[in-house]
TORDREN-718853 format. One record per residue: residue in three letters; chain; y, z, x of N, C-alpha, C, CB in turn. Coordinates in Angstrom, 3 decimals. Glycine has a CB too. Layout:
BEGIN
(nunu 'ala','A',(Y,Z,X),(Y,Z,X),(Y,Z,X),(Y,Z,X))
...
//
This chain:
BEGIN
(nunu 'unk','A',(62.244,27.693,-22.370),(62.597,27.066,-21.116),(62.674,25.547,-21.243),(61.598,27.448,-20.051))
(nunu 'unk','A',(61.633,25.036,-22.304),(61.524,22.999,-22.241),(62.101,22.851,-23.583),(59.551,21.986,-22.174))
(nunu 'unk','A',(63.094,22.297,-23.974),(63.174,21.484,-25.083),(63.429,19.905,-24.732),(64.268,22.057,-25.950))
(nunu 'unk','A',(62.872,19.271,-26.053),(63.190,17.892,-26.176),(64.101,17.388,-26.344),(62.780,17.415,-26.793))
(nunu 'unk','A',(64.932,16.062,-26.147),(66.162,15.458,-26.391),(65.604,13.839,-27.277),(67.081,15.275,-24.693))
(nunu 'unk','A',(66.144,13.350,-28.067),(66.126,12.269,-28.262),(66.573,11.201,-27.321),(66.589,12.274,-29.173))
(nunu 'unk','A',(66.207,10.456,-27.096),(67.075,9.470,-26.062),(67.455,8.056,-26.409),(66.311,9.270,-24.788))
(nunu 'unk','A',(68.651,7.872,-26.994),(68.979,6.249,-27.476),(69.514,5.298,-26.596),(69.976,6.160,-28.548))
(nunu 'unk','A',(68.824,4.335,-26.036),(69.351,3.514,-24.986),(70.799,2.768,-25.469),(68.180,2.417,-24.592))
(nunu 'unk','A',(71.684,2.880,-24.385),(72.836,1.952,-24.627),(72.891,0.871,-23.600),(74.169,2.706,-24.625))
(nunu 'unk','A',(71.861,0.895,-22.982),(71.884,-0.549,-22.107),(71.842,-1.911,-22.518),(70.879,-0.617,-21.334))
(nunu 'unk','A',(72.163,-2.941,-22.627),(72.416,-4.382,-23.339),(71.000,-4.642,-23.100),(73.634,-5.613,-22.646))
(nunu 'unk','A',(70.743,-5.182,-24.413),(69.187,-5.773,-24.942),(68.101,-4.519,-25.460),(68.326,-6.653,-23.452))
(nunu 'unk','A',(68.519,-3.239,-25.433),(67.355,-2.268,-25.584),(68.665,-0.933,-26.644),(66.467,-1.604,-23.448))
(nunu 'unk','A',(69.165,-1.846,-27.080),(70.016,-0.496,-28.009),(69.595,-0.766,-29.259),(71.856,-0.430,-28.057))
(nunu 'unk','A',(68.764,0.524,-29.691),(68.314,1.042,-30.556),(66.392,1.060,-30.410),(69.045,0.321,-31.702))
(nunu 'unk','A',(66.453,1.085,-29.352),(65.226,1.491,-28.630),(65.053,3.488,-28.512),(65.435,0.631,-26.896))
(nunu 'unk','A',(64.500,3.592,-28.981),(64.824,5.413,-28.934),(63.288,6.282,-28.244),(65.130,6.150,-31.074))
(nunu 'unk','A',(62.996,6.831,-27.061),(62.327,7.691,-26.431),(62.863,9.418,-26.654),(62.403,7.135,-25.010))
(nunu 'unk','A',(61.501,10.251,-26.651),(61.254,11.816,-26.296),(61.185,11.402,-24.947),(59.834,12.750,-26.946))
(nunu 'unk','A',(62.423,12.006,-24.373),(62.621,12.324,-22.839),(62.781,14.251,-22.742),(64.351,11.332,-22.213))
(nunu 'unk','A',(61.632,15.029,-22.430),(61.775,16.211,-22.275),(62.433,17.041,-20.682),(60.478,16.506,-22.663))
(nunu 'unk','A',(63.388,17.650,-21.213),(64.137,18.310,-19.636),(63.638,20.018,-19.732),(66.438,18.177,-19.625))
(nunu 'unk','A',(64.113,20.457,-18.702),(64.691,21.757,-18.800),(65.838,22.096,-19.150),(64.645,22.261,-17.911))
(nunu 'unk','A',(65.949,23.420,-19.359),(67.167,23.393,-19.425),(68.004,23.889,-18.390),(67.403,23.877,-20.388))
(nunu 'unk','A',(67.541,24.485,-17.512),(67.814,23.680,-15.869),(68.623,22.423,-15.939),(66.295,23.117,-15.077))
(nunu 'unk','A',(67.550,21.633,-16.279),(68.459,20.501,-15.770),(69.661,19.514,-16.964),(67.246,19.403,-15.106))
(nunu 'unk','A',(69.450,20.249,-17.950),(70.526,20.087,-18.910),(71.958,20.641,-18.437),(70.098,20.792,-20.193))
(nunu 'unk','A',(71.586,22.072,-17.783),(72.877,22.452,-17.421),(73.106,21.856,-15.983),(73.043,24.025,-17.494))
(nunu 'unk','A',(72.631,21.501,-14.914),(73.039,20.751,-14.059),(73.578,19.420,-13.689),(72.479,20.864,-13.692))
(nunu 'unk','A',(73.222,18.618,-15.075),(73.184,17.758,-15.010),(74.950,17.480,-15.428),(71.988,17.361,-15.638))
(nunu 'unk','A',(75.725,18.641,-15.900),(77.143,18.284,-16.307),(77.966,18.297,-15.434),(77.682,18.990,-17.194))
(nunu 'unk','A',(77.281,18.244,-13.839),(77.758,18.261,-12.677),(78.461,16.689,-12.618),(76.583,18.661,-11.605))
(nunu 'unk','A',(79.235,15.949,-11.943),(79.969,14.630,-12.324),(78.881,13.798,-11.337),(81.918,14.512,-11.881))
(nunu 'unk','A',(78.158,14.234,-10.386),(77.129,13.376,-9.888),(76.287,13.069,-10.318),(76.696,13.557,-9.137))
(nunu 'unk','A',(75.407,13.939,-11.195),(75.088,13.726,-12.140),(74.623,13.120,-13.424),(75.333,13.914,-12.037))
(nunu 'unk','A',(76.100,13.723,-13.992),(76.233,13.274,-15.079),(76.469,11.504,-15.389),(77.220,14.103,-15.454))
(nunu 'unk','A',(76.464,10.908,-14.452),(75.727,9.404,-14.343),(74.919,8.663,-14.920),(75.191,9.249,-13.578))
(nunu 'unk','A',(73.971,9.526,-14.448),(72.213,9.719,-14.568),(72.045,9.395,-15.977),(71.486,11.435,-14.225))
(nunu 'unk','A',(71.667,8.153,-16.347),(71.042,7.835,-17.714),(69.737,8.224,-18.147),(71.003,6.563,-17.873))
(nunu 'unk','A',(69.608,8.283,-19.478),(68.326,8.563,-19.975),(67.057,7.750,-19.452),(68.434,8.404,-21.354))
(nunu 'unk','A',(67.927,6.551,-19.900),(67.065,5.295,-19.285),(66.469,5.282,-18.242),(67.655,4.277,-19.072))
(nunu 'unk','A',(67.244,5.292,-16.962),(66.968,5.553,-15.837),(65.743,6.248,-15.307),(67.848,6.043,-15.559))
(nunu 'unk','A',(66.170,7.873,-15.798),(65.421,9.028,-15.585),(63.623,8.136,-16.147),(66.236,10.635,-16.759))
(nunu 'unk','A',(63.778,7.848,-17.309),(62.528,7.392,-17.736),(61.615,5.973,-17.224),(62.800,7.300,-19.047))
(nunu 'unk','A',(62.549,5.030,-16.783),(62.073,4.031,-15.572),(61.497,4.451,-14.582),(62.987,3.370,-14.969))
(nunu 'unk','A',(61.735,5.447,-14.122),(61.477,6.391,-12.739),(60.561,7.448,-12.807),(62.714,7.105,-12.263))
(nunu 'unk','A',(60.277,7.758,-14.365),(58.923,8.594,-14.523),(57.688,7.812,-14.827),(59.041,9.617,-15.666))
(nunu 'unk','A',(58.070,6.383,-15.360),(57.060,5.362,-15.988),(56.850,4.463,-14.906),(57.573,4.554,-17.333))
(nunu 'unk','A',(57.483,4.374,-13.659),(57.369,3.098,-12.711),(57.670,3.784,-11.378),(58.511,1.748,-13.071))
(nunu 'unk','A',(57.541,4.324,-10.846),(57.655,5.200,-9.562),(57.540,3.998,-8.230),(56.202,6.522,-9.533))
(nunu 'unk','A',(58.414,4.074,-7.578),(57.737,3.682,-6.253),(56.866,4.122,-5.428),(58.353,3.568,-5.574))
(nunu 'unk','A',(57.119,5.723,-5.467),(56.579,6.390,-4.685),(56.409,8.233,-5.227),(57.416,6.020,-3.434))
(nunu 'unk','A',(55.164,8.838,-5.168),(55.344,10.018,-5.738),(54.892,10.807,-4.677),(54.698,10.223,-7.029))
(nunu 'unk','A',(55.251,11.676,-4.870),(54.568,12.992,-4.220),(54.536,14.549,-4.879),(55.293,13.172,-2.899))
(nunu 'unk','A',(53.256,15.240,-4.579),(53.306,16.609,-5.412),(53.638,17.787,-3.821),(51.315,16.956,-6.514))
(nunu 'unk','A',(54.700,18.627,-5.099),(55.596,19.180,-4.048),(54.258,20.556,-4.377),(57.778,19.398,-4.425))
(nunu 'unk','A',(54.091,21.666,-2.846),(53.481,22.951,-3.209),(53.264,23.816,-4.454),(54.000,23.611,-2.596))
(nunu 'unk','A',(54.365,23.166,-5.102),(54.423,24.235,-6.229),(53.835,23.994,-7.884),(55.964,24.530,-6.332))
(nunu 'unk','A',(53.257,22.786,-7.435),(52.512,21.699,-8.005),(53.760,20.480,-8.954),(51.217,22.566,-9.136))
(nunu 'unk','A',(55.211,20.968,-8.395),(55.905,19.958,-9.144),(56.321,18.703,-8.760),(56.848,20.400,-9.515))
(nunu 'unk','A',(56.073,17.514,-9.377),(56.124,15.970,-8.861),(57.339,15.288,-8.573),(55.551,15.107,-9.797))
(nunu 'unk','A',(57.544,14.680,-7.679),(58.516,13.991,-7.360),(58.734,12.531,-7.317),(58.695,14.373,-6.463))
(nunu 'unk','A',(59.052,11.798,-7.759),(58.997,10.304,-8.212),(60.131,9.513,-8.069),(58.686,10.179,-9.560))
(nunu 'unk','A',(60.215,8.520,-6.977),(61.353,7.413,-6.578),(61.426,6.479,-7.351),(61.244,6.760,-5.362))
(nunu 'unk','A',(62.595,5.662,-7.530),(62.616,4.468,-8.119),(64.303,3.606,-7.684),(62.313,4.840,-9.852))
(nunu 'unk','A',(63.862,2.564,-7.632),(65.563,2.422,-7.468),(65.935,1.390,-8.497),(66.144,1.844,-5.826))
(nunu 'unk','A',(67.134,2.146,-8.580),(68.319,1.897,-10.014),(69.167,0.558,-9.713),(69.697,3.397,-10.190))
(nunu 'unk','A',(68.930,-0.833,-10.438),(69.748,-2.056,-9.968),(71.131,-1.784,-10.347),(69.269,-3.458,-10.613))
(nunu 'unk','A',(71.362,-1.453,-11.488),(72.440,-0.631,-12.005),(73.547,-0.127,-10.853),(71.750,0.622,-12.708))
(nunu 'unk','A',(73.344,0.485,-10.207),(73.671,1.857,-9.057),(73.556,1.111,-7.708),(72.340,3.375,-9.082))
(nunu 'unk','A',(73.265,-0.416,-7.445),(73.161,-1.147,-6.296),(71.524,-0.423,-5.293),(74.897,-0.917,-5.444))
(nunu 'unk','A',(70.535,-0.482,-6.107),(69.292,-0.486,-6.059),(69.730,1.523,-4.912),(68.408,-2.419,-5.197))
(nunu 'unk','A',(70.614,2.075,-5.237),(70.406,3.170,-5.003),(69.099,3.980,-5.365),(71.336,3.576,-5.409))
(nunu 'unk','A',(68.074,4.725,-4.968),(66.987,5.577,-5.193),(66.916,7.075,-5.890),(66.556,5.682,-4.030))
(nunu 'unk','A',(66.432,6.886,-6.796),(66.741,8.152,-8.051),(65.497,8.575,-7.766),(67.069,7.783,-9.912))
(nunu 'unk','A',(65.821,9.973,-7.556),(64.319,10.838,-7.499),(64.386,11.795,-8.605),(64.018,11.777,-5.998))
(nunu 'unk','A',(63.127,11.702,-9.133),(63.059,12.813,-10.484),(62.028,13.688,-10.395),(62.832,12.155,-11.932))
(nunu 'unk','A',(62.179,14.697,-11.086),(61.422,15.914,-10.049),(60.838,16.273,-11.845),(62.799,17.556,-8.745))
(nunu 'unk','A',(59.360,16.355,-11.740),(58.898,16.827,-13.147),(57.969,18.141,-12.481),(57.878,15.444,-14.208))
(nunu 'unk','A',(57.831,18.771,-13.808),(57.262,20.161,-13.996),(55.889,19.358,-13.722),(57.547,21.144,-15.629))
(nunu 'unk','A',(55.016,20.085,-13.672),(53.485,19.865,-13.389),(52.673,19.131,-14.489),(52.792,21.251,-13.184))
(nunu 'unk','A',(53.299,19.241,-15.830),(52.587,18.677,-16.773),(53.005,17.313,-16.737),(52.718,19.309,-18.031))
(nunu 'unk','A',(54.068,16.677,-16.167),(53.933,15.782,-15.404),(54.966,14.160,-16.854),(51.820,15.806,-14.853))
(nunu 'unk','A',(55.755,15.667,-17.269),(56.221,14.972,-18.414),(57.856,15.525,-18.661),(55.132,15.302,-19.744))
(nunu 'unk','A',(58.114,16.469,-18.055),(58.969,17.163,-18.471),(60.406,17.249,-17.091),(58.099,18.548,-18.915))
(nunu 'unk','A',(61.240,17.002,-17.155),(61.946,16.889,-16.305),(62.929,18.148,-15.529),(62.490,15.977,-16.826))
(nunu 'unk','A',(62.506,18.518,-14.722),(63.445,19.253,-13.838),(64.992,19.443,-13.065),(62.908,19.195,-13.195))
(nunu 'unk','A',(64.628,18.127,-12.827),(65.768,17.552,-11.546),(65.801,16.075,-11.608),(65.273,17.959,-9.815))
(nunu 'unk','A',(67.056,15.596,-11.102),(67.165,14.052,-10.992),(68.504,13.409,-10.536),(66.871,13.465,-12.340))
(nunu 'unk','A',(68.205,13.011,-9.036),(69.041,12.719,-8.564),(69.288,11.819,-7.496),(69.317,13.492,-8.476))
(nunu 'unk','A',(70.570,10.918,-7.390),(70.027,9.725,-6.390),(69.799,9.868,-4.869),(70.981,8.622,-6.442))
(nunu 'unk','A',(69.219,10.124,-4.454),(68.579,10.500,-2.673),(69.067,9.473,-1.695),(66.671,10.398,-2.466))
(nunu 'unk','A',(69.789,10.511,-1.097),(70.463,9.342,-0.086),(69.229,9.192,1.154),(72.268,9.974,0.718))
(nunu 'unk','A',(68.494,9.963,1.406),(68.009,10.041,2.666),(66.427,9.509,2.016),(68.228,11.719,3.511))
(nunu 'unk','A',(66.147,8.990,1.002),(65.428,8.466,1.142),(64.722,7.177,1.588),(65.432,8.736,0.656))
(nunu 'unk','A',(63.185,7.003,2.368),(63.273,5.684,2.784),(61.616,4.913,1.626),(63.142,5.695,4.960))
(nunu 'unk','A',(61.992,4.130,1.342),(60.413,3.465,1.039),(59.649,3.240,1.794),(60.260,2.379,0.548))
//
C-alpha cells in the first residue's frame, strides 16, 4: 500500500537537494489528475514540516495547512496516514480559513 519516492527539488537555489517523501499509492494515482498534478514535492514537504494549522481527522489521519507563495499564498492541505509521515492526499483548499 506505502512506497517511497525520491524527491529532487527543481526550485531555484535548492536543486540537488534530494528528500524520502513517502505517498500512497492512492495518492500516486490521484495525483495524475491535472489539479493535481501541480502539486510539487517540495511543497507537499513544506506543509508536512511547517504546518499552519493541523488537525487529526476520526480516523486518526492528519491534516496539515500551509500556504504555497508559489500558487499566490493559495493553502495546500496534506492529509498523512497516522504515522504521521506518509502521504495520502494533497490538495489546495479553497474553503479554507486560518
Amino acid at each position: 500500500m506505502i512506497f517511497s519516492r525520491l524527491a529532487r527539488s527543481k526550485l531555484p537555489g535548492l536543486q540537488g537537494i534530494e528528500s524520502t517523501v513517502k505517498f500512497t499509492k492512492y495518492f500516486d494515482f490521484i495525483r495524475q489528475r491535472p489539479d493535481r498534478a501541480i502539486i510539487r514535492d517540495e511543497w507537499i514537504e513544506r506543509v508536512v514540516n511547517n504546518p499552519v494549522k493541523e488537525t487529526v481527522q476520526q480516523d486518526g489521519r492528519i491534516r496539515r495547512w500551509a500556504p504555497i507563495e508559489k500558487m499566490e499564498n493559495r493553502f495546500l492541505r496534506v492529509v498523512l496516514l497516522p504515522d504521521r509521515e506518509t502521504v495520502h492526499n494533497a490538495f489546495f483548499d479553497r474553503g479554507f480559513k486560518p
